[in-house]
C-alpha positions in Angstrom: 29.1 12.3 -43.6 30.4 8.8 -43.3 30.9 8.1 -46.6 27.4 8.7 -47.7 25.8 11.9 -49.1 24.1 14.3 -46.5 20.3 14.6 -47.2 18.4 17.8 -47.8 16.6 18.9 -44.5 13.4 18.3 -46.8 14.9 14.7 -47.5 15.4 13.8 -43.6 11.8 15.4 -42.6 10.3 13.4 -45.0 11.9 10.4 -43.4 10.7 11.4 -39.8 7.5 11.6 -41.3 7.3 8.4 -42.8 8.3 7.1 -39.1 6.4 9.2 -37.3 3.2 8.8 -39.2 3.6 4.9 -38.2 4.8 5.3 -34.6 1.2 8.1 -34.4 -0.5 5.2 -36.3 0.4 2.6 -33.3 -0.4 5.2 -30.9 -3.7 5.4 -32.4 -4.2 1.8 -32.0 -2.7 1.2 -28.8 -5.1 5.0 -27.4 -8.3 2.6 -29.0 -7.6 -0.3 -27.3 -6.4 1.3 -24.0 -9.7 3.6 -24.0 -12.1 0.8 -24.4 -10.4 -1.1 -21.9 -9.5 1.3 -19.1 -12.0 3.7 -19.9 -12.0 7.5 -19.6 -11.5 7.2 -15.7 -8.8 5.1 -16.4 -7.3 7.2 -19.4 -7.2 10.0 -16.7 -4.7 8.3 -14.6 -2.8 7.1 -17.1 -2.5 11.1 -18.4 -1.6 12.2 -14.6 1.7 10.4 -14.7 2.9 12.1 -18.2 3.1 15.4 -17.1 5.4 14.5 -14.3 7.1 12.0 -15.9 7.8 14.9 -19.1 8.6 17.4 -16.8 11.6 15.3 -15.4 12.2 14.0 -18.9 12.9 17.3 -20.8 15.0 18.8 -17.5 17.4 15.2 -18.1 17.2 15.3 -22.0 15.6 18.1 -24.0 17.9 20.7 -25.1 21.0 17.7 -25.3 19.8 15.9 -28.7 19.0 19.7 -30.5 22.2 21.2 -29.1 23.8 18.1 -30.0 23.1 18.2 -33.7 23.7 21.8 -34.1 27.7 21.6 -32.7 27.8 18.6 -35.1 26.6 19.9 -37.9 28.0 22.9 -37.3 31.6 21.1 -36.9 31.1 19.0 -39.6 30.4 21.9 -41.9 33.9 23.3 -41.0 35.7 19.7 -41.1 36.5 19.9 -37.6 35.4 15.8 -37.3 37.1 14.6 -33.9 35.7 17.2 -32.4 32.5 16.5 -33.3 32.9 12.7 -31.9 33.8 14.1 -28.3 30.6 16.5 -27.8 28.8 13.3 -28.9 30.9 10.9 -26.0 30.8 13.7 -23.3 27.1 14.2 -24.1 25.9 10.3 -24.1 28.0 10.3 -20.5 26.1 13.8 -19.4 22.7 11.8 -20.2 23.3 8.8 -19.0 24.3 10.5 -15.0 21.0 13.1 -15.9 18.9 10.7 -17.0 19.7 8.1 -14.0 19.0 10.7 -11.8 15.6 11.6 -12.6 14.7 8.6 -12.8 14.9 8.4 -9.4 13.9 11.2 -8.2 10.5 10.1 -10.1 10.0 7.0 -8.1 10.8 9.1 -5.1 8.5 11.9 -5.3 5.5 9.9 -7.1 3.7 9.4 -3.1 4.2 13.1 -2.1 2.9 14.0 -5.6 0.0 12.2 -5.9 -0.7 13.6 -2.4 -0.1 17.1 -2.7 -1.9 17.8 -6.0 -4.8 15.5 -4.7 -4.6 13.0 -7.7 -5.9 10.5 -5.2 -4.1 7.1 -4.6 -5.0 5.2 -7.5 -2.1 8.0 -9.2 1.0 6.5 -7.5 1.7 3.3 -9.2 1.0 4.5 -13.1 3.8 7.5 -11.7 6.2 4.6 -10.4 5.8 2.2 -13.3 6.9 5.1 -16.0 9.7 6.5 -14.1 12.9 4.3 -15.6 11.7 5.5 -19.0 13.5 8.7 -17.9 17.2 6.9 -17.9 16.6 4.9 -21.3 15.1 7.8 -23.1 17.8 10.1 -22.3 20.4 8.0 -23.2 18.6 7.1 -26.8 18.4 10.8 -27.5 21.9 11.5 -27.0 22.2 9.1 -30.1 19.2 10.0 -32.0 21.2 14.0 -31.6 24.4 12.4 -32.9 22.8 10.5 -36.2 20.8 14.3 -36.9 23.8 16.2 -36.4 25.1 14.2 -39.6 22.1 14.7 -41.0 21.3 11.1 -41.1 17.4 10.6 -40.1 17.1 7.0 -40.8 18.3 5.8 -37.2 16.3 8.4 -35.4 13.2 7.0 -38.1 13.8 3.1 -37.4 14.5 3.6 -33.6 10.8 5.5 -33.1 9.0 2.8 -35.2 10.6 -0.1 -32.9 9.9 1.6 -30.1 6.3 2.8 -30.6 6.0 -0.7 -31.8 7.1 -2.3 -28.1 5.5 0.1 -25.9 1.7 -0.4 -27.6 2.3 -4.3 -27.3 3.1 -4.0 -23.7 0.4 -1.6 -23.1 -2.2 -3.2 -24.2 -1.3 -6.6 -22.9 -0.8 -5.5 -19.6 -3.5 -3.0 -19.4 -5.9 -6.1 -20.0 -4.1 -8.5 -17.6 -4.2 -6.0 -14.8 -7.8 -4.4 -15.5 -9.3 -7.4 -13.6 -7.3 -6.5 -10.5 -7.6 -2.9 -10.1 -8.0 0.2 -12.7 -4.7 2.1 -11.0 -2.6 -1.4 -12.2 -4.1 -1.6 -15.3 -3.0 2.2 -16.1 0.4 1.5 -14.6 0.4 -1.3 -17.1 -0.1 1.2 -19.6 2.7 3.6 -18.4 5.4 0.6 -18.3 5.1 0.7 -22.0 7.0 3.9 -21.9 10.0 1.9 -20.3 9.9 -1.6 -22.9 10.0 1.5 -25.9 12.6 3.1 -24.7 14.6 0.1 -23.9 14.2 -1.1 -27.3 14.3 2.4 -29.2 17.8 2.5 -27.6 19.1 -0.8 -28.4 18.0 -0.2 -32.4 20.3 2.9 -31.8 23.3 1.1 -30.1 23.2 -1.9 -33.1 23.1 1.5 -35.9 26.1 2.7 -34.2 28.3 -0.2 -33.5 27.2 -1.8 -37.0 28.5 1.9 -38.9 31.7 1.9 -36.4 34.1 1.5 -38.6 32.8 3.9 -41.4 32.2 6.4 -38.2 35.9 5.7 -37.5 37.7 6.0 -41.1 35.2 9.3 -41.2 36.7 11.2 -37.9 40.2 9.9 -38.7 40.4 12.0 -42.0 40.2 15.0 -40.2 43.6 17.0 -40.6 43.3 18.1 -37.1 44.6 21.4 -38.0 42.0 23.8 -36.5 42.4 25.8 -33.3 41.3 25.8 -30.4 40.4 21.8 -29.6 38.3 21.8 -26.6 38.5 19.7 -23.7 35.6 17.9 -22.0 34.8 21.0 -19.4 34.4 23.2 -22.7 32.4 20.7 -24.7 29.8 20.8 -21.2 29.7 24.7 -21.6 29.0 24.7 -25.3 26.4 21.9 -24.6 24.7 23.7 -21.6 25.0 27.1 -23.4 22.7 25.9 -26.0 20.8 22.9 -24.5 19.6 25.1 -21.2 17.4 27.3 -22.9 16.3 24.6 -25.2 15.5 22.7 -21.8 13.6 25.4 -20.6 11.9 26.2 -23.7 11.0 22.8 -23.9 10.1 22.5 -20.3 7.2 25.0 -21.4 5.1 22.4 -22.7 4.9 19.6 -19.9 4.5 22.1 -17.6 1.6 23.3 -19.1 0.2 20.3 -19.3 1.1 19.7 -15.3 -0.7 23.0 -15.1 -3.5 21.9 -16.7 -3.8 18.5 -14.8 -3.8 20.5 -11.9 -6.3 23.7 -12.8 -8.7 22.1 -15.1 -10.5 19.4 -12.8 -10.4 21.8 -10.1 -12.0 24.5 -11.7 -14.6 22.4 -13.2 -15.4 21.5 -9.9 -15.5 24.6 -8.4 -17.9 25.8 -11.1 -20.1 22.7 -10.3 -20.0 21.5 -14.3 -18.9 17.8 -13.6 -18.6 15.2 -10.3 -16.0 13.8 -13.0 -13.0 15.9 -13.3 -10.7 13.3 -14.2 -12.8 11.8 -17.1 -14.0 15.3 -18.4 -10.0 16.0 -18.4 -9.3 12.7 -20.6 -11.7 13.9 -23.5 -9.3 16.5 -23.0 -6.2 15.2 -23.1 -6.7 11.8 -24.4 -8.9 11.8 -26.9 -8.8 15.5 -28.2 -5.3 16.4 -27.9 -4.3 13.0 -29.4 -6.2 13.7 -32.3 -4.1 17.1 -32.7 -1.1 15.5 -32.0 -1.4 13.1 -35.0 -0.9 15.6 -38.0 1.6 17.7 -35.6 4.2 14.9 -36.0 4.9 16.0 -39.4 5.7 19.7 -38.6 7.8 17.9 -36.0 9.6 16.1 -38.0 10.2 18.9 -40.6 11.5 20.7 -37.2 14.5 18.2 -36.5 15.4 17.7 -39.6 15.6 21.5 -40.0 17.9 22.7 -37.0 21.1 21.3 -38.6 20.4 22.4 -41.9 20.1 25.7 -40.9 22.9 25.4 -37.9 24.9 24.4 -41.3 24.2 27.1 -43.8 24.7 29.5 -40.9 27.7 28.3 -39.9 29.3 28.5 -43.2 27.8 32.3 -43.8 25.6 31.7 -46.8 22.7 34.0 -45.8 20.5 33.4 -48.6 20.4 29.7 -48.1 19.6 30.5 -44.7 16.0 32.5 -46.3 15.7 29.9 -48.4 15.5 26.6 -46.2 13.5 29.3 -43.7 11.2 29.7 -45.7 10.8 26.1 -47.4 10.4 25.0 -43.7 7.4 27.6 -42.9 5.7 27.2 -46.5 5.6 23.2 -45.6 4.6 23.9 -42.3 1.3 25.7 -43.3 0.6 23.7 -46.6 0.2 20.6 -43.9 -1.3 22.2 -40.9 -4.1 24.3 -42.4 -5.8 20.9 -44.1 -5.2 19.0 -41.4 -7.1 21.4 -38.9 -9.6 22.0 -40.9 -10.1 18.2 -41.3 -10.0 17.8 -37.9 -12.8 20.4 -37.3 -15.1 19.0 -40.1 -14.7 14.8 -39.0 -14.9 15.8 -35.3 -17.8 13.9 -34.6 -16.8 11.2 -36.2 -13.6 10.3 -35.6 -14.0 10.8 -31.6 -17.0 8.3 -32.3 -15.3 5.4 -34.4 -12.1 5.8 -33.0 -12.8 6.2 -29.3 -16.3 5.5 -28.8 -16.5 9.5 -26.7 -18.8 11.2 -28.9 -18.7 14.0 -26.2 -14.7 14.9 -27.2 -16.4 16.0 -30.5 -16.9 20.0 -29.0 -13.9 19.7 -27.8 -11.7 18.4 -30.7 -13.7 21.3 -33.0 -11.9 24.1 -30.6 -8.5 22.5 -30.3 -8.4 21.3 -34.4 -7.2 25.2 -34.5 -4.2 24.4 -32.9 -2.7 22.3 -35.2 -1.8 25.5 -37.4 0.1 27.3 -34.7 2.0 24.1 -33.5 3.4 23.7 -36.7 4.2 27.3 -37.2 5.4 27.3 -33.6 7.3 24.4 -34.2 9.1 25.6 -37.5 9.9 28.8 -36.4 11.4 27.8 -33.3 13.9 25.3 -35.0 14.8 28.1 -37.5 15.9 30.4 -34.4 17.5 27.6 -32.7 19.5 26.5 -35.9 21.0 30.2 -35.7 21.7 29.4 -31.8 19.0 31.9 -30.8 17.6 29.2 -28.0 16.7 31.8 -25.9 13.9 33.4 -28.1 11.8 30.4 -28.6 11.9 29.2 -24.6 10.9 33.1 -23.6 7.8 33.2 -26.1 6.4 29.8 -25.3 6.6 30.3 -21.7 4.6 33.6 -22.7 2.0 31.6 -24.4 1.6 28.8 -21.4 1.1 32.1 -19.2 -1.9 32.9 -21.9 -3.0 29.6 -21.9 -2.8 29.1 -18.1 -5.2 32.5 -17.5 -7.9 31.0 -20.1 -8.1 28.0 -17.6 -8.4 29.1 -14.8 -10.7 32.1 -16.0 -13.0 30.0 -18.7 -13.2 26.3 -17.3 -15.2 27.1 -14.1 -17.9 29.2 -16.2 -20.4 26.5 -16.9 -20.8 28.8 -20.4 -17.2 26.8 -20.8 -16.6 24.4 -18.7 -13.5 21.9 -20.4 -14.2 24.0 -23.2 -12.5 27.0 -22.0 -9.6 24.6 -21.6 -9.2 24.0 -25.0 -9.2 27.5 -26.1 -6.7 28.4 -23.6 -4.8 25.8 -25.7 -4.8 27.6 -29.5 -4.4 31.1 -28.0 -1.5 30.1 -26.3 0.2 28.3 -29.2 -0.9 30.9 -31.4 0.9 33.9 -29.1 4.1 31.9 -29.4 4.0 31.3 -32.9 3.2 34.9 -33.9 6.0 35.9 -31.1 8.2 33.6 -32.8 7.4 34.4 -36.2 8.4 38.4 -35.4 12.0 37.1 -34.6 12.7 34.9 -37.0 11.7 37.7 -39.6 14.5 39.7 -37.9 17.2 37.6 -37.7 17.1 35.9 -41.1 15.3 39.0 -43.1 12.8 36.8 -44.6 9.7 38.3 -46.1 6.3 36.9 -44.9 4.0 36.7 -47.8 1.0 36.9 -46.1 -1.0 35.8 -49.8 1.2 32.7 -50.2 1.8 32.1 -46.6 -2.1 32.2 -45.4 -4.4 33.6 -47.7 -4.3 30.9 -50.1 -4.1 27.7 -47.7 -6.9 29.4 -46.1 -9.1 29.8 -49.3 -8.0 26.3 -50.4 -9.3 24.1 -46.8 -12.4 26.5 -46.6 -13.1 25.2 -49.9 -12.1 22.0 -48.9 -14.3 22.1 -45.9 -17.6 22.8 -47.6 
């Protein structure tokens, strides 16, 4: 690294963590305040322009910032230094014309899409106000990939903080300026937070880099330059897209799901005549269950980045049994934290959607998706293993088989009254759970790691059923 010792991946999750667990504490605070001001109607609109604005997000950035660290880390391991500087200049200028791009294409389409997938008028301005996130948040991950690559986590850690930190002031504050003009302005409010974080995520990142410039410099001068083969900028753009596309579409997956869902679920629960309120049945959903899941989740997420160079690293320098070894660290961690944490979820249900959001009715729905939280993490883990060993493909193909899952238990469950929103969330944990499991098979293959099914589940289980009663 630049002068400084290159932490464990355990060591740079553990970081993330820290970050994340205050950026997901902010979130909390800013989902509290923004629920009891906009209310659920209002939470609904305000979810209507993520998927959209996600969608156009991962096509711009995605696979760049995982791709990113694994050619670094992966040329650092072999002392190849300059080289690993110019994927990291051709990729910030690849992100910057991506991300500016989509960015307008967002502003562009938010009318016809507000239109076409009936989201009603009061959807186009909360659409509008998030879509020059999209430039600033592709342009910070190009860094944030850079710092991971050198499995430095600090950056990445301070620049989420700062930025959580930004968006839930300005969400908050102009949610409750604009509330007294219209709801639609007042959840547009809250989407222009996305933009202020980004901005000042980015500009933590930009004062990192120019304040280590020197040590970066003095770092990629000792390189001896003696390796073959130094690739030019069109062969740095094919290594990038080689690994970053199927990242993308992996990653894709997800928001599109979630676009799915914004579509299907409010129509099916009104063609099964359960609600006259799609849209607020959809934010128990979405914004008070799922961000409830998503809390604990950050930490398998974390664990996730910090592992895809540190196996891209041992990989790269052919030491196969450090390769089983940080695999199965990273899946042992992942289910020691997501089996409490679910279970947790499932037994506080009640009250946490009470205290915390004042929507007792999430409760039946937070009790179904709590379950999810297991195969997220093992989901998560497992794809960075496989992407680590530049297997991108693998985990893209098996999550897009588990949105397929989830999209049939939507459309299927949520317009049987017996269901309703709650065939939604079960839709939800079966399809994580197919990809994990799908995942799980390969990365068994690849690395010839053993699954101890006693160590891996049985005793997590036995320990949170215990816990639970």
């Amino acid at each position: 690294m630049t002068g400084e010792k290159r932490r464990s991946f355990i060591e740079g999750a553990a970081i993330l963590t820290a970050a994340g667990m205050l950026a997901k504490a902010m979130g909390f605070v800013y989902r509290i305040f923004l629920t009891r001001i906009i209310g659920t109607e209002g939470i609904g609109l305000y979810q209507v322009a993520y998927p959209v604005y996600t969608t156009l997000l991962v096509v711009s950035r995605s696979g760049i910032p995982i791709a990113l660290a694994k050619l670094i880390s992966d040329k650092i391991s072999r002392g190849e230094r300059k080289a690993a500087f110019q994927i990291f200049r051709v990729s910030r200028q690849l992100s910057f014309s991506l991300g500016l791009f989509f960015s307008i294409l967002m502003i562009l389409l938010a009318k016809p899409l507000t239109i076409i997938f009936k989201w009603g008028p009061d959807a186009f301005y909360p659409v509008v106000a998030i879509a020059p996130a999209i430039f600033f948040v592709s342009i910070m991950a190009t860094y944030r990939g850079f710092f991971q690559g050198l499995q430095d986590m600090v950056p990445t850690a301070l620049s989420q903080v700062v930025e959580q930190f930004v968006r839930m002031i300005t969400m908050i504050s102009l949610a409750y300026i604009l509330v007294r003009h219209s709801l639609s302005l007042a959840a547009a409010g809250a989407t222009f937070g996305a933009v202020t974080g980004a901005v000042a995520g980015l500009f933590v990142l930009i004062f990192i880099y120019y304040k280590r410039r020197k040590k970066i410099w003095s770092f990629v001068r000792e390189d001896p330059e003696n390796y073959p083969d130094k690739e030019g900028t069109r062969e740095i753009i094919k290594d990038i897209a080689s690994l970053a596309i199927p990242i993308t579409i992996g990653a894709l997956v997800q928001p599109l799901m979630n676009l799915v869902d914004t579509i299907i679920v409010p129509m099916r629960l009104l063609a099964g005549n359960i609600t006259s309120e799609p849209i607020a049945l959809f934010g128990e959903l979405t914004g008070v269950a799922m961000t409830m899941v998503n809390f604990p989740t950050i930490i398998t997420a974390s664990l996730a980045t910090s592992l895809v160079p540190s196996i891209a690293e041992a990989y790269a320098l052919e030491e196969k049994s450090l390769v089983k070894r940080r695999t199965q660290s990273g899946l042992r961690l992942a289910v020691l934290i997501s089996f409490p944490a679910a279970v947790g979820l499932y037994v506080l249900a009640e009250p946490l959607t009470t205290i915390i959001f004042a929507v007792p009715s999430a409760a039946r729905i937070l009790r179904i998706v709590a379950w999810s939280v297991v195969f997220i993490g093992l989901q998560e883990t497992s794809s960075a293993v496989l992407n680590g060993l530049g297997r991108t493909k693998i985990p893209a193909r098996n999550l897009f088989i588990g949105a397929l899952i989830n999209a049939f238990f939507n459309y299927t469950l949520t317009a049987n009254p017996r269901f309703g929103i709650k065939g939604a969330a079960f839709g939800t944990v079966c399809g994580f759970a197919i990809a994990a499991l799908l995942n799980l098979i390969h990365v068994r293959r690849y690395t010839h790691f053993k699954i101890d099914i006693k160590a891996l589940v049985l005793k997590p289980a036995i320990a949170v059923t215990i816990m639970g009663i």
